[in-house]
Structure formats: structure tokens, C-alpha cells
PyMOL Python script that loads the backbone (N, CA, C, O; Angstrom):
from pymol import cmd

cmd.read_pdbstr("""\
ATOM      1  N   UNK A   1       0.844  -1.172   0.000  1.00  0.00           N
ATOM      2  CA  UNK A   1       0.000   0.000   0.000  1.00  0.00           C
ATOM      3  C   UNK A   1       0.890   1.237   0.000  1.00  0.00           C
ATOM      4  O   UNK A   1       1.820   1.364   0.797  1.00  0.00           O
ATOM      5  N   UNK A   2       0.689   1.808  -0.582  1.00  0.00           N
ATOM      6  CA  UNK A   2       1.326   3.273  -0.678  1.00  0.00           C
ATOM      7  C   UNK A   2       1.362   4.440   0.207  1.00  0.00           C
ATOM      8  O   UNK A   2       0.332   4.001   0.719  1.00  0.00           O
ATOM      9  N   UNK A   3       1.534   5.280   0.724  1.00  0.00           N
ATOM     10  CA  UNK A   3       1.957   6.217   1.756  1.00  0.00           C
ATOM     11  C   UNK A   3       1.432   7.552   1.176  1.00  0.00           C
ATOM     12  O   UNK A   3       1.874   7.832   0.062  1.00  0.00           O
ATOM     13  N   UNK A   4       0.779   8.208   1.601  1.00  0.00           N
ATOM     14  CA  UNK A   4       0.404   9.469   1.604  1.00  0.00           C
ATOM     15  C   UNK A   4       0.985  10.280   1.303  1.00  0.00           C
ATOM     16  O   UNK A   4       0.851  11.037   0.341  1.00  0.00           O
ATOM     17  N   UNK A   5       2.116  10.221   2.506  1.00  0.00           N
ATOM     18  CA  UNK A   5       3.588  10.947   2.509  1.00  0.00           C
ATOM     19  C   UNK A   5       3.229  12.553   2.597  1.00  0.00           C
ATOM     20  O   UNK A   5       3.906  13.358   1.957  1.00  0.00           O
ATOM     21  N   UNK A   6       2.200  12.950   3.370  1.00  0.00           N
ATOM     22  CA  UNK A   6       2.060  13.938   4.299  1.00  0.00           C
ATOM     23  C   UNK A   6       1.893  14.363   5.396  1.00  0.00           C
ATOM     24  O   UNK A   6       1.135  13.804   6.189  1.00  0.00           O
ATOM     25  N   UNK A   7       2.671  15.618   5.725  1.00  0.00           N
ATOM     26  CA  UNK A   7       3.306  16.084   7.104  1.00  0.00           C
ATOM     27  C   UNK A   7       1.572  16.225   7.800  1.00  0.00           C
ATOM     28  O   UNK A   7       0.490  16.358   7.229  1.00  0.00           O
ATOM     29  N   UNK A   8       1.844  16.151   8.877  1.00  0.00           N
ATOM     30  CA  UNK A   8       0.792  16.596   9.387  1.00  0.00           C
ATOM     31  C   UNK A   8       0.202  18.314   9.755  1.00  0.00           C
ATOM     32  O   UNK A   8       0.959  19.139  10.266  1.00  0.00           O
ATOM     33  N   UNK A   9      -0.703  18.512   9.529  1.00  0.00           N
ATOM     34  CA  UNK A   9      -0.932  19.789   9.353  1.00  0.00           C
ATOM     35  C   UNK A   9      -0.613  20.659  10.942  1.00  0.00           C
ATOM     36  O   UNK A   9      -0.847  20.238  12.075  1.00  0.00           O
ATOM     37  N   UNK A  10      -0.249  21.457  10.692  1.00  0.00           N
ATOM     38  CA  UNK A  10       0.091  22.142  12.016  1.00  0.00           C
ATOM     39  C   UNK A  10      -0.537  23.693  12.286  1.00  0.00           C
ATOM     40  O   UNK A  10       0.031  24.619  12.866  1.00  0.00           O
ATOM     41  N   UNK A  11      -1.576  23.685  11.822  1.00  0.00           N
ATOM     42  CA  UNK A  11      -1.977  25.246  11.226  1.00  0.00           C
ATOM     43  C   UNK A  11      -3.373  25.270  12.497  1.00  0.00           C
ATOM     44  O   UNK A  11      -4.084  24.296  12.746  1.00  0.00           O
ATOM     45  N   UNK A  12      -3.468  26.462  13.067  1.00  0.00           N
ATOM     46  CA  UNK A  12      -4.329  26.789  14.095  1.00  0.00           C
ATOM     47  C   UNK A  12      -5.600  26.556  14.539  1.00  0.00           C
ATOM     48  O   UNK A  12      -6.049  26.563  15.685  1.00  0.00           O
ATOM     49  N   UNK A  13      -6.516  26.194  12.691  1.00  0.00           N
ATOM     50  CA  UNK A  13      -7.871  25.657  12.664  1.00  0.00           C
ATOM     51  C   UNK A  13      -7.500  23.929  13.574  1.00  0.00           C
ATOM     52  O   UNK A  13      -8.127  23.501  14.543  1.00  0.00           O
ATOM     53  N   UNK A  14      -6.131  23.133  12.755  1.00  0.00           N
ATOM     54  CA  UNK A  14      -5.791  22.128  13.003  1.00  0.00           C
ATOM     55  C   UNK A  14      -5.528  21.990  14.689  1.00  0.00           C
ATOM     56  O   UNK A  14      -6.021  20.941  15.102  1.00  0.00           O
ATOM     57  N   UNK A  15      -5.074  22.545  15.426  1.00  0.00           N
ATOM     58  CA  UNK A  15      -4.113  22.505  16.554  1.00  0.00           C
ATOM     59  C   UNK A  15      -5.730  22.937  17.541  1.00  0.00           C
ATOM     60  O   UNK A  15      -5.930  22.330  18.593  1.00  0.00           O
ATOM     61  N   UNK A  16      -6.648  23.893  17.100  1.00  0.00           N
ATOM     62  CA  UNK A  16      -7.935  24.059  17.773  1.00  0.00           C
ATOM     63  C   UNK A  16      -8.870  22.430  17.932  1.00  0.00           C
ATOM     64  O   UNK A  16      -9.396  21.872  18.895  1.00  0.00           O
ATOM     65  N   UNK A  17      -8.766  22.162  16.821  1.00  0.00           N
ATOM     66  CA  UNK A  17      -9.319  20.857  16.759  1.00  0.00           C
ATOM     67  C   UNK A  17      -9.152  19.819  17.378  1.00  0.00           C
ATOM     68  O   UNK A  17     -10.019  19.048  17.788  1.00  0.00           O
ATOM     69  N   UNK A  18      -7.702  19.725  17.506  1.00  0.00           N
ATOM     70  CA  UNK A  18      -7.022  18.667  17.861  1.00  0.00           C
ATOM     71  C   UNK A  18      -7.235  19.142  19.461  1.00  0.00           C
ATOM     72  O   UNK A  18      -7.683  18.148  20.033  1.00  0.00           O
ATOM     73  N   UNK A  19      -7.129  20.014  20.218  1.00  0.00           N
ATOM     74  CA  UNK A  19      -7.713  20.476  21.634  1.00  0.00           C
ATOM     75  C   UNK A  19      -9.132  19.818  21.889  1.00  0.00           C
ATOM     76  O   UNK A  19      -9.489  18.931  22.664  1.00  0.00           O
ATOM     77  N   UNK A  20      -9.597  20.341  21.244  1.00  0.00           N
ATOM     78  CA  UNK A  20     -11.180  19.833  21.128  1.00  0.00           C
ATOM     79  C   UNK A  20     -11.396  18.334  21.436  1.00  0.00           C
ATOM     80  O   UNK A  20     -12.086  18.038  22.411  1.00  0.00           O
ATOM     81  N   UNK A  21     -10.930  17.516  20.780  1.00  0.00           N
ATOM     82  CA  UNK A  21     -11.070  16.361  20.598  1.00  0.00           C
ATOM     83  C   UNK A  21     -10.540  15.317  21.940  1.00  0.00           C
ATOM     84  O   UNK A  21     -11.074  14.296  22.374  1.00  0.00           O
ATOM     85  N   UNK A  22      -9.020  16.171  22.474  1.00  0.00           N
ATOM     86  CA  UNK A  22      -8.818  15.980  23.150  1.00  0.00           C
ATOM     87  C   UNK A  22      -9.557  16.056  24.823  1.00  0.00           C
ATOM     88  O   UNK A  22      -9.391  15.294  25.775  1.00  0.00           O
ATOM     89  N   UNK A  23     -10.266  17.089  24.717  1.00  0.00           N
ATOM     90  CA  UNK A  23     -10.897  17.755  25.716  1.00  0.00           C
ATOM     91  C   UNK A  23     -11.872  16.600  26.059  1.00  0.00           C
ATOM     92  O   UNK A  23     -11.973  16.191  27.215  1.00  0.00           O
ATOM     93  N   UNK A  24     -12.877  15.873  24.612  1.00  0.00           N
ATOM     94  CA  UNK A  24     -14.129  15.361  24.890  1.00  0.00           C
ATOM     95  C   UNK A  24     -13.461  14.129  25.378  1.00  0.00           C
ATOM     96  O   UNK A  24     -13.927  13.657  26.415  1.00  0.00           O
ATOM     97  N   UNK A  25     -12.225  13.375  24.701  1.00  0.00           N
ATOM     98  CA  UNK A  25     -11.310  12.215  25.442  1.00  0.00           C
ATOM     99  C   UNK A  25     -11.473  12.068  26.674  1.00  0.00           C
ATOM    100  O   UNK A  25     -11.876  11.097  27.314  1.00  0.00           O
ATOM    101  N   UNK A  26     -10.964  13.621  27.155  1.00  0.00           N
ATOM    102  CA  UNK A  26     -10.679  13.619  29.230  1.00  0.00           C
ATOM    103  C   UNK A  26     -11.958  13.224  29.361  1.00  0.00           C
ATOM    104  O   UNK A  26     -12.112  12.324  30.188  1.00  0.00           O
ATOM    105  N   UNK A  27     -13.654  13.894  28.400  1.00  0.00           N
ATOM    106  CA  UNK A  27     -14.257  13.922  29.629  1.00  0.00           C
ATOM    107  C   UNK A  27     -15.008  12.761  29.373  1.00  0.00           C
ATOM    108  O   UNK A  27     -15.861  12.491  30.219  1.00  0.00           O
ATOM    109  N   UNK A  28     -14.892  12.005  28.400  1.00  0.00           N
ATOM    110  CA  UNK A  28     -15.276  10.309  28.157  1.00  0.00           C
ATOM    111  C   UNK A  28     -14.763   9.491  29.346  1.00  0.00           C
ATOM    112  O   UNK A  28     -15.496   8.939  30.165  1.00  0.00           O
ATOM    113  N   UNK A  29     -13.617   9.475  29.351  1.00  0.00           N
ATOM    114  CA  UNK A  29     -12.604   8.972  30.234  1.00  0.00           C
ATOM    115  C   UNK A  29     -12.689   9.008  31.875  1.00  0.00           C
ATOM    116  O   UNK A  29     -12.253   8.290  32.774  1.00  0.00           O
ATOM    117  N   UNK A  30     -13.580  10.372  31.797  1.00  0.00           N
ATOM    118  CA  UNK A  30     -13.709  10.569  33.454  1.00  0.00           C
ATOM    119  C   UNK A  30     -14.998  10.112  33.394  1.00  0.00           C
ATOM    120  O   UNK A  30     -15.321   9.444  34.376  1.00  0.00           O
ATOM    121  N   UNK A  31     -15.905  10.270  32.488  1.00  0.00           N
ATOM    122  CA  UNK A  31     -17.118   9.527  33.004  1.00  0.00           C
ATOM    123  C   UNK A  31     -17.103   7.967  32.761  1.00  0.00           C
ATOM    124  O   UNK A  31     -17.930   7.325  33.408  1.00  0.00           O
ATOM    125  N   UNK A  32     -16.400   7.390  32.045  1.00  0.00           N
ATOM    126  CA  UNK A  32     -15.671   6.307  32.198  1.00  0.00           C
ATOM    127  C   UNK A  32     -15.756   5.364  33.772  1.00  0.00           C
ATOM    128  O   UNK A  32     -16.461   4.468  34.235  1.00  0.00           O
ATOM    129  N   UNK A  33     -14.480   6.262  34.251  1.00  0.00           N
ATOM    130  CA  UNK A  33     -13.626   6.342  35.439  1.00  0.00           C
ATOM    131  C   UNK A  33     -15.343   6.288  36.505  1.00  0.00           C
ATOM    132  O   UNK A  33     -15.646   5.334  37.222  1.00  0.00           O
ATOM    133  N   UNK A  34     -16.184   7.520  36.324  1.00  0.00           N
ATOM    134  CA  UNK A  34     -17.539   7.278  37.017  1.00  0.00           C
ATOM    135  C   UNK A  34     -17.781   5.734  37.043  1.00  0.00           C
ATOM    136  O   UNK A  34     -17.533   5.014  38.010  1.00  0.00           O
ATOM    137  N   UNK A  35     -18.375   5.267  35.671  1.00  0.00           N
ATOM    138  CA  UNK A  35     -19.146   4.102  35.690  1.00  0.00           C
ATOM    139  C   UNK A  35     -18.754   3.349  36.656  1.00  0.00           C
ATOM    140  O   UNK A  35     -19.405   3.005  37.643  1.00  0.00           O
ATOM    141  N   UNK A  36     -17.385   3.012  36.300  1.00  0.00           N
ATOM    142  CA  UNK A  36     -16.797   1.767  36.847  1.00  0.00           C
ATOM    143  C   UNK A  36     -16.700   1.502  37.803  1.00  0.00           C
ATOM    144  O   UNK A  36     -16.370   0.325  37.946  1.00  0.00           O
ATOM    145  N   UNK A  37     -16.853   2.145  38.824  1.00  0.00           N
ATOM    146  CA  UNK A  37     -17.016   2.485  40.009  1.00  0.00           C
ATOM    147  C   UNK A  37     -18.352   1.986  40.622  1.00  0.00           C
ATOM    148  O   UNK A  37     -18.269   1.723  41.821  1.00  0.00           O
ATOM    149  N   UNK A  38     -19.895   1.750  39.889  1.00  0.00           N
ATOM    150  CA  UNK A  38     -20.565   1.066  39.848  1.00  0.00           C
ATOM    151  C   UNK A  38     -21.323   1.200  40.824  1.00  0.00           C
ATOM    152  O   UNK A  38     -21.513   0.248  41.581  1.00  0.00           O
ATOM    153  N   UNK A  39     -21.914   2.396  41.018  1.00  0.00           N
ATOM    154  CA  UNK A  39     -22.679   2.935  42.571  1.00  0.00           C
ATOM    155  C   UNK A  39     -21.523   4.015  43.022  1.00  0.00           C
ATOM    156  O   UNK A  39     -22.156   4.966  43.481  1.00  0.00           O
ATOM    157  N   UNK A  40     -20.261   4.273  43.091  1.00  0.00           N
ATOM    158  CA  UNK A  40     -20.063   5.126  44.172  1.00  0.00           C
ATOM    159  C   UNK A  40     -19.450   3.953  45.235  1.00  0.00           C
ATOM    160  O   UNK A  40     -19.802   2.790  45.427  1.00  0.00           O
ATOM    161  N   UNK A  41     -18.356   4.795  45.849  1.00  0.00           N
ATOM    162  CA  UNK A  41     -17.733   4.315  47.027  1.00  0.00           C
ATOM    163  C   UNK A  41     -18.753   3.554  48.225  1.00  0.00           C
ATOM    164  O   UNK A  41     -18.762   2.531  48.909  1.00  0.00           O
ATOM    165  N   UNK A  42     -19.364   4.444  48.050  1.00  0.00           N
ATOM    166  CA  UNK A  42     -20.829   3.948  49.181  1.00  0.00           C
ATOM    167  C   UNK A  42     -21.608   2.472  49.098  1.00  0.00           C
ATOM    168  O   UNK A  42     -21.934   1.676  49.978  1.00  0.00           O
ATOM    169  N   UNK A  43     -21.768   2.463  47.576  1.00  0.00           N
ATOM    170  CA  UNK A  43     -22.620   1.627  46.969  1.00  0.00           C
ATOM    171  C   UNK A  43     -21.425   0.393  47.346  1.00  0.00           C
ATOM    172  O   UNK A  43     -21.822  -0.295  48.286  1.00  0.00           O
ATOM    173  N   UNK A  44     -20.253   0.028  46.895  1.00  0.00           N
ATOM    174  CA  UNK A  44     -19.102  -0.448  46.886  1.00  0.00           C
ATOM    175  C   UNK A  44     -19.249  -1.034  48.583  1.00  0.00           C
ATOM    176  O   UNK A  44     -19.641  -2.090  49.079  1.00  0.00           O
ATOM    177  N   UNK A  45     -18.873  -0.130  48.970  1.00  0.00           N
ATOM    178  CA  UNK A  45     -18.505  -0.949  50.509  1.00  0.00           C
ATOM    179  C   UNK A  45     -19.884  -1.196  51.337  1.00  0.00           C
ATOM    180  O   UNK A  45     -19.846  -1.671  52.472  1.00  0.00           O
ATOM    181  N   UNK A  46     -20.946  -0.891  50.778  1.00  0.00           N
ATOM    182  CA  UNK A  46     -22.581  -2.097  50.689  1.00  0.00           C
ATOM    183  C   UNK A  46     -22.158  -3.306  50.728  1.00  0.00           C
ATOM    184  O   UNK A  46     -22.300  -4.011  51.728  1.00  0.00           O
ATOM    185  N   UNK A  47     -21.320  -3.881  49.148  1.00  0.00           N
ATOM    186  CA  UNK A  47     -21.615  -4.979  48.983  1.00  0.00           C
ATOM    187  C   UNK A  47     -20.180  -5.502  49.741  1.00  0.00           C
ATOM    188  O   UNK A  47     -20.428  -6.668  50.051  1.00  0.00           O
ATOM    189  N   UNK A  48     -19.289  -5.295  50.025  1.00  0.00           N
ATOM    190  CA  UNK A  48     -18.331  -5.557  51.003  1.00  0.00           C
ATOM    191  C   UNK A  48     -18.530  -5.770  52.306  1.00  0.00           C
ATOM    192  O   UNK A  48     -17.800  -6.421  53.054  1.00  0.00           O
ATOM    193  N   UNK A  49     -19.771  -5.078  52.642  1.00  0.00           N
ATOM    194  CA  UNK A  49     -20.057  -5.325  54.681  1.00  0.00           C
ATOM    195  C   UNK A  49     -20.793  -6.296  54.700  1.00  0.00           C
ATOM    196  O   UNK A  49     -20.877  -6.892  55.774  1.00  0.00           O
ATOM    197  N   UNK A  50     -21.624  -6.824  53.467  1.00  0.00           N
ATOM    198  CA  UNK A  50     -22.632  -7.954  53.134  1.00  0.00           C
ATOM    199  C   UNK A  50     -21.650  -8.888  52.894  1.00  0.00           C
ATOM    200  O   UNK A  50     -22.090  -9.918  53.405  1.00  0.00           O
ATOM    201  N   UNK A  51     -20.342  -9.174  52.307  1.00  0.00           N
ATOM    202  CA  UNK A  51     -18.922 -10.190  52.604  1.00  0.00           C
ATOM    203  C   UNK A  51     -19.549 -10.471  50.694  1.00  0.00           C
ATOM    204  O   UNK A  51     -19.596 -11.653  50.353  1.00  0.00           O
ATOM    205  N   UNK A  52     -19.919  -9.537  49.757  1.00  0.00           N
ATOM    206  CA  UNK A  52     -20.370  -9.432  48.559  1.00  0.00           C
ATOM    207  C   UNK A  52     -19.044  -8.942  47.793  1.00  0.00           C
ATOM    208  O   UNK A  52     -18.356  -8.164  48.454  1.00  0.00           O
ATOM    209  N   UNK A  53     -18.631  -9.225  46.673  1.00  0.00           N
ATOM    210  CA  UNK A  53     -17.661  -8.708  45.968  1.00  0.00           C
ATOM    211  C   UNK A  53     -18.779  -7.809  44.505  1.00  0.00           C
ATOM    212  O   UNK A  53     -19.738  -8.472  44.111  1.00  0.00           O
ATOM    213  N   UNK A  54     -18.597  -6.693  43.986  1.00  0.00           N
ATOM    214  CA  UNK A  54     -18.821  -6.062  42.909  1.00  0.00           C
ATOM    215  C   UNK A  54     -18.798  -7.089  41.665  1.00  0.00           C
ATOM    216  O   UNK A  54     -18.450  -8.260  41.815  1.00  0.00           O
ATOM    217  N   UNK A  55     -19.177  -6.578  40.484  1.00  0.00           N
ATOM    218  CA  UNK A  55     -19.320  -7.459  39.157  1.00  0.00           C
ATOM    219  C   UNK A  55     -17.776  -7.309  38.607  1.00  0.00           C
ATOM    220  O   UNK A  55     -17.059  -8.124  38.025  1.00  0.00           O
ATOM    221  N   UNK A  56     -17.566  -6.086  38.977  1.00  0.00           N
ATOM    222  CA  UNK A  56     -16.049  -5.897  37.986  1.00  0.00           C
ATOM    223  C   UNK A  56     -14.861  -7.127  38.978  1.00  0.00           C
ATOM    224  O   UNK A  56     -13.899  -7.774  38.565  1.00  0.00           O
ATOM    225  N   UNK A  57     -15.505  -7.034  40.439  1.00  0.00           N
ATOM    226  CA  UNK A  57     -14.436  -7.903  41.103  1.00  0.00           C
ATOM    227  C   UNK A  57     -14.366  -9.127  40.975  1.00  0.00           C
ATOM    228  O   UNK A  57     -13.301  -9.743  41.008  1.00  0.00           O
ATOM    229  N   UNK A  58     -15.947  -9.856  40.744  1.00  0.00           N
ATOM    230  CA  UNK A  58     -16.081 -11.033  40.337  1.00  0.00           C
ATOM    231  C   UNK A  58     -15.144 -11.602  38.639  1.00  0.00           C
ATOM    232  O   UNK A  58     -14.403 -12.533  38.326  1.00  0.00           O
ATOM    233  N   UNK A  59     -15.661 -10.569  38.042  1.00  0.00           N
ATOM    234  CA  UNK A  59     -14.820 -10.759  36.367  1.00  0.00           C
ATOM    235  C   UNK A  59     -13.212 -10.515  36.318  1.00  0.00           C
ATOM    236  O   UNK A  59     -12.410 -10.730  35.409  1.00  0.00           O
ATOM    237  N   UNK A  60     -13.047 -10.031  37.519  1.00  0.00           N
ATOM    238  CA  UNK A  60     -11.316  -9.987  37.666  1.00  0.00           C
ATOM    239  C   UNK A  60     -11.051 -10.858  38.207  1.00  0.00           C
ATOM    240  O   UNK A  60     -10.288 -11.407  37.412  1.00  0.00           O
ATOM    241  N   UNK A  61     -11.118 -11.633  39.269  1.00  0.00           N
ATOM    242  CA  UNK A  61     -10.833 -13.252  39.745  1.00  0.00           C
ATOM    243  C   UNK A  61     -11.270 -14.501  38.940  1.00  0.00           C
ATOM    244  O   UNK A  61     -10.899 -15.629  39.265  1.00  0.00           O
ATOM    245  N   UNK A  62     -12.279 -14.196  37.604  1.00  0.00           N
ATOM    246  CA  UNK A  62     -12.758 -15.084  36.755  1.00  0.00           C
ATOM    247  C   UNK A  62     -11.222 -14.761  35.702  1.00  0.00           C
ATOM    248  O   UNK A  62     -10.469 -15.733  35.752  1.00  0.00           O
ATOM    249  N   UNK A  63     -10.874 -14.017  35.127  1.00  0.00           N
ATOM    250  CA  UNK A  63     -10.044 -13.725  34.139  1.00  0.00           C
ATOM    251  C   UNK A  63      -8.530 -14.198  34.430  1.00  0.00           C
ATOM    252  O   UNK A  63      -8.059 -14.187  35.567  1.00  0.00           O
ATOM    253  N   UNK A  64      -7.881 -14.574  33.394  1.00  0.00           N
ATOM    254  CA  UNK A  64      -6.315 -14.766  33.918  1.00  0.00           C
ATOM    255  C   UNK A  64      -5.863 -13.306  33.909  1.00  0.00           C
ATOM    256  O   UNK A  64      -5.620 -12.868  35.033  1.00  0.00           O
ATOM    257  N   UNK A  65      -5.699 -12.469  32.911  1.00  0.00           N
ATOM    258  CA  UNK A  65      -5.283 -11.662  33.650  1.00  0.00           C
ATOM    259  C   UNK A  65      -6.083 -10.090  33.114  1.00  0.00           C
ATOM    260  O   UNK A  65      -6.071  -9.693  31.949  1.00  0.00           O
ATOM    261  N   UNK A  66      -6.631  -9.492  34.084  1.00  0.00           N
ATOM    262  CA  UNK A  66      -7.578  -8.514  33.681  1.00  0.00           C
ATOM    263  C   UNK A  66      -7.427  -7.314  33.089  1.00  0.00           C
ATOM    264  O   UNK A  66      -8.380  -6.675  32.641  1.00  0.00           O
ATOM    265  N   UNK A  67      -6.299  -6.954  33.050  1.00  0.00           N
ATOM    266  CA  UNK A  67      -5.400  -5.909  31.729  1.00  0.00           C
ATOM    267  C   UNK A  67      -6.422  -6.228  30.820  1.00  0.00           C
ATOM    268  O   UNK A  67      -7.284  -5.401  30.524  1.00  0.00           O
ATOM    269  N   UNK A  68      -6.387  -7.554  30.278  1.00  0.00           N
ATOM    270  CA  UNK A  68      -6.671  -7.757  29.103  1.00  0.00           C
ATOM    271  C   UNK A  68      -8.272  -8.177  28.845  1.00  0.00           C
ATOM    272  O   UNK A  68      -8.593  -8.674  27.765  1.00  0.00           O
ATOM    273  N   UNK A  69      -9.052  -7.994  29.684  1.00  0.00           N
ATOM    274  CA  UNK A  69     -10.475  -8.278  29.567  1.00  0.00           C
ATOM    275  C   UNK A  69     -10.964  -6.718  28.926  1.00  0.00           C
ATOM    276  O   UNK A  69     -10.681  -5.664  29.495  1.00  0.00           O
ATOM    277  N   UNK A  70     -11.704  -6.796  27.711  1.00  0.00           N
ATOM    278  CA  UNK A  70     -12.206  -5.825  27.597  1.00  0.00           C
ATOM    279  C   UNK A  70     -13.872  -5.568  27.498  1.00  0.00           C
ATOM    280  O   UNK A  70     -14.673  -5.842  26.605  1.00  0.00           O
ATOM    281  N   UNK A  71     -14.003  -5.047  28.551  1.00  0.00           N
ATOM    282  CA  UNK A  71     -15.609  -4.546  28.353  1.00  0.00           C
ATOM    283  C   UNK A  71     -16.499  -3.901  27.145  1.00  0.00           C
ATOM    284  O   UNK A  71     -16.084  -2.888  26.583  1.00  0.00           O
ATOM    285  N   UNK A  72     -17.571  -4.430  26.808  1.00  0.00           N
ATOM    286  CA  UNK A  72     -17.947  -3.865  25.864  1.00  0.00           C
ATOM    287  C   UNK A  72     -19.246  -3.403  27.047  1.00  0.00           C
ATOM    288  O   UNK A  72     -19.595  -3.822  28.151  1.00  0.00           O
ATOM    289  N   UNK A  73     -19.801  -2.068  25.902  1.00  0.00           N
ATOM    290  CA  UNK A  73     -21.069  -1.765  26.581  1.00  0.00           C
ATOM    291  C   UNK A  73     -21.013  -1.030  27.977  1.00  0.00           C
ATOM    292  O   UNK A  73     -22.020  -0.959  28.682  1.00  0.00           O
ATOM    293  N   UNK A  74     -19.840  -0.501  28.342  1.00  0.00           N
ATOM    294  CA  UNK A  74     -19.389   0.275  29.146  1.00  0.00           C
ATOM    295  C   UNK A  74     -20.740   1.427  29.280  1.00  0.00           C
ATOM    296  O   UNK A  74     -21.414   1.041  30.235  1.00  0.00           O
ATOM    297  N   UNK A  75     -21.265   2.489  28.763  1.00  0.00           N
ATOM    298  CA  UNK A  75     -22.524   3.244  29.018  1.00  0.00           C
ATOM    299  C   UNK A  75     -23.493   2.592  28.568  1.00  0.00           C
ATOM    300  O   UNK A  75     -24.093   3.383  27.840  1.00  0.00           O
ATOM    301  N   UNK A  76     -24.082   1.488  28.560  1.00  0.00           N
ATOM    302  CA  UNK A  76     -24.650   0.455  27.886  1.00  0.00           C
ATOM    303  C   UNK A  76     -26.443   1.550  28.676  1.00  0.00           C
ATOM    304  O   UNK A  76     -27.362   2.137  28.105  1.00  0.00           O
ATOM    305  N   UNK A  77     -26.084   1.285  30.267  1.00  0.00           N
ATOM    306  CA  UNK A  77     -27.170   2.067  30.951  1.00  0.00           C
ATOM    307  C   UNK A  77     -27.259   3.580  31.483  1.00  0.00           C
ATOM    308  O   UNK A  77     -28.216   4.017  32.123  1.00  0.00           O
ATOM    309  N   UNK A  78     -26.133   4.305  31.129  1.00  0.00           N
ATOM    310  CA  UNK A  78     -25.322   5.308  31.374  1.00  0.00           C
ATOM    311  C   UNK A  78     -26.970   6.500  31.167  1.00  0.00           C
ATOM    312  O   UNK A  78     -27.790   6.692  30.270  1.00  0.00           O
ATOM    313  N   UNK A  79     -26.720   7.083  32.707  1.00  0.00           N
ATOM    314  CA  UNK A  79     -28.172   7.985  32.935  1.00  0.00           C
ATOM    315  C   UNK A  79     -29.099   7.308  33.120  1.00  0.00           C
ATOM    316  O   UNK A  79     -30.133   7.950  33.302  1.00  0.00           O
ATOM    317  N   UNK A  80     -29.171   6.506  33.146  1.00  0.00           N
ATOM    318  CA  UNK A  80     -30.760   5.655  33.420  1.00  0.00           C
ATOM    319  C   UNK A  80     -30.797   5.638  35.293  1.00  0.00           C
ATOM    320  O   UNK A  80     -31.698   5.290  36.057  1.00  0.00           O
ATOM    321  N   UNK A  81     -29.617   6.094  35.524  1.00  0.00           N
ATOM    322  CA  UNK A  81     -30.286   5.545  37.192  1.00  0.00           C
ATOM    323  C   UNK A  81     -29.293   6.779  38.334  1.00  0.00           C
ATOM    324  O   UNK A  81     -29.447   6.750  39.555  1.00  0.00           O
TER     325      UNK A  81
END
""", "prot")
cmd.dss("prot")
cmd.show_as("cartoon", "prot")
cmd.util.cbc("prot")
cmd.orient("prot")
């Protein structure tokens, strides 16, 4: 396959954009970082005083090694509750 063999643009519309994009990343990422969490600290040590482990904790002791498990459907319910 052949190569393009162009620089990448570096021009201000470009470099605005590229901010942008970045910006919605962080805030994917932090609501991300929300989900997974799965209730809140609160919700969390619920199912811990009940001697209960979380879903993500259960799928990490099911997995060899959980780096590599990837979730699909991550906002699957995202706002609903």
C-alpha cells in the first residue's frame, strides 16, 4: 500500500481541533472512570459489609489476567439511574 507521505498539518484551525477532541477524550474517560465504580464508594462498601464482591471484582478473579479483559457496553445504561 502506498503512503500518503504527508506532514501533518500544524496550522491553528488544526491545533484548535485537535484540543477539542482531546478535551471530549478527558471527559469520556472521566465519566468512564464514574461508571466503573458502579454505585459510588458507598454503593461499593454495601456490597463488602454484606462479605459481597462487585461485578467488575467477580470478572477480575474469573479472568487470567484482567489488563486484558475488555468490556464492551461500558454506558450500555449510562443515565438511566
Amino acid at each position: 500500500m502506498k503512503n500518503i507521505g504527508k506532514e501533518i498539518n500544524q496550522s491553528e484551525a488544526f491545533l484548535k481541533k485537535e484540543d477539542f477532541q482531546k478535551n471530549i477524550l478527558r471527559k469520556l474517560n472521566a465519566e468512564r472512570d464514574k461508571v466503573k465504580k458502579g454505585g459510588g464508594d458507598k454503593a461499593i462498601e454495601k456490597h463488602h459489609s454484606k462479605g459481597k464482591l462487585t461485578a467488575r471484582e467477580r470478572i477480575n478473579k474469573l479472568v487470567d489476567d484482567p489488563k486484558t479483559f475488555y468490556e464492551l457496553n461500558t454506558f450500555c445504561a449510562y443515565g438511566m439511574y
